[in-house]
N, C-alpha and C positions, 0 to 999 in steps of 0.2 A: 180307354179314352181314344178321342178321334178330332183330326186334325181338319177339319174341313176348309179349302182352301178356294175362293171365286174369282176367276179375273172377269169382271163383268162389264160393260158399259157402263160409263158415268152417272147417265141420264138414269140409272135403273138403282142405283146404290137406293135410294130414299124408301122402293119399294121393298129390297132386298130386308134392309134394317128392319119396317115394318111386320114383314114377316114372319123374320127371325125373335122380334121380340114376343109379338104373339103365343111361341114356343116357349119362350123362357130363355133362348137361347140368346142372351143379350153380352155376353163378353165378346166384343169382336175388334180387330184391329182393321183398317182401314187404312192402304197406302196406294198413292198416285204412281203408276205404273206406264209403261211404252213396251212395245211389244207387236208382232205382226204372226197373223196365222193366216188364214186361207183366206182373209179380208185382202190380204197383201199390201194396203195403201191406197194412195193416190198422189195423183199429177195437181201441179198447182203451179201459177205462171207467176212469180217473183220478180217486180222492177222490167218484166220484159222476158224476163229467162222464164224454160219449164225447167221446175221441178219437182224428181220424184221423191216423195215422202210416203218411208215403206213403214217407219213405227206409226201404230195406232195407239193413241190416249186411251188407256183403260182405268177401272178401279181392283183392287186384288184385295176382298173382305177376308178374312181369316178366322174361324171362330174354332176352338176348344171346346168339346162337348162328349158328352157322357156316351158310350158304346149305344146304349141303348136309344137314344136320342140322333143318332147319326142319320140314318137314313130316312128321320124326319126333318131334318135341318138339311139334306141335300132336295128333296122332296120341294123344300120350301123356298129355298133358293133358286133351283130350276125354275118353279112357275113363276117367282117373281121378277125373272131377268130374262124369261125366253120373253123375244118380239118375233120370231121363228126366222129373222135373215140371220147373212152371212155375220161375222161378228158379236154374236152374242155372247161370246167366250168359251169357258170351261169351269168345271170344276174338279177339284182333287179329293181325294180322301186319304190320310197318311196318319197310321199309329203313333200315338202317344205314350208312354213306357211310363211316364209322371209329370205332376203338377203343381209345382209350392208354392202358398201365398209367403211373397217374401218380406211383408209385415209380422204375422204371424208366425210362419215355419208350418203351418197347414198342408198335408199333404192330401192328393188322389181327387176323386173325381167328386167332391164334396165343394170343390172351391173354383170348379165350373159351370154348379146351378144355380140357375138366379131364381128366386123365389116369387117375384114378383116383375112384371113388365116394365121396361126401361121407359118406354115410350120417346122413342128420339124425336129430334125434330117437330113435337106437338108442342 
């Protein structure tokens, strides 16, 4: 299994989801992040004062997905979150060694596929 990991723009998360479900690939975590890459920031004039503000508001999608499944879940994330500027983020890819539902005690990559589309946000 394979850890796929996005820090993407805000504004892109909706498309990303879409995507992703598409695929089947619909277990995903979703957390509000800050962060600066080669975007670096910007200046902003406060009460009179500049200042500089160097973290960027991002979103960081995370999803669990079967080996074979990976390099179409990054595939899909790429095209759903490139706008081709600076800022578009990253993505990671990081091995999974295991995966238990911890209702059941379910192990392996059986309890990362979704059978059917989530369909977020519709």
């Amino acid at each position: 299994m394979k850890k796929v990991e996005a820090i993407i723009r805000p504004d892109r998360l909706q498309a990303v989801q879409d995507s992703l479900d598409a695929l089947g690939a619909s277990g995903l975590t979703v957390t509000e992040v800050l962060g600066c890459g080669q975007q670096r920031g910007y200046t902003e004039t406060y009460r009179g004062a500049r200042a500089n503000i160097s973290l960027q508001r991002k979103v960081k999608v995370e999803a669990v997905v079967a080996d074979a499944a990976a390099s179409a879940v990054v595939n899909a994330m790429l095209g759903a979150a490139k706008t081709g500027e600076i800022g578009d983020g990253k993505i990671f890819v990081l091995p999974v060694d295991d995966a238990i539902r911890i209702r059941t005690g379910e192990r392996g990559e059986d309890i990362v596929r979704h059978l059917q589309p989530e369909h977020w946000g519709h």
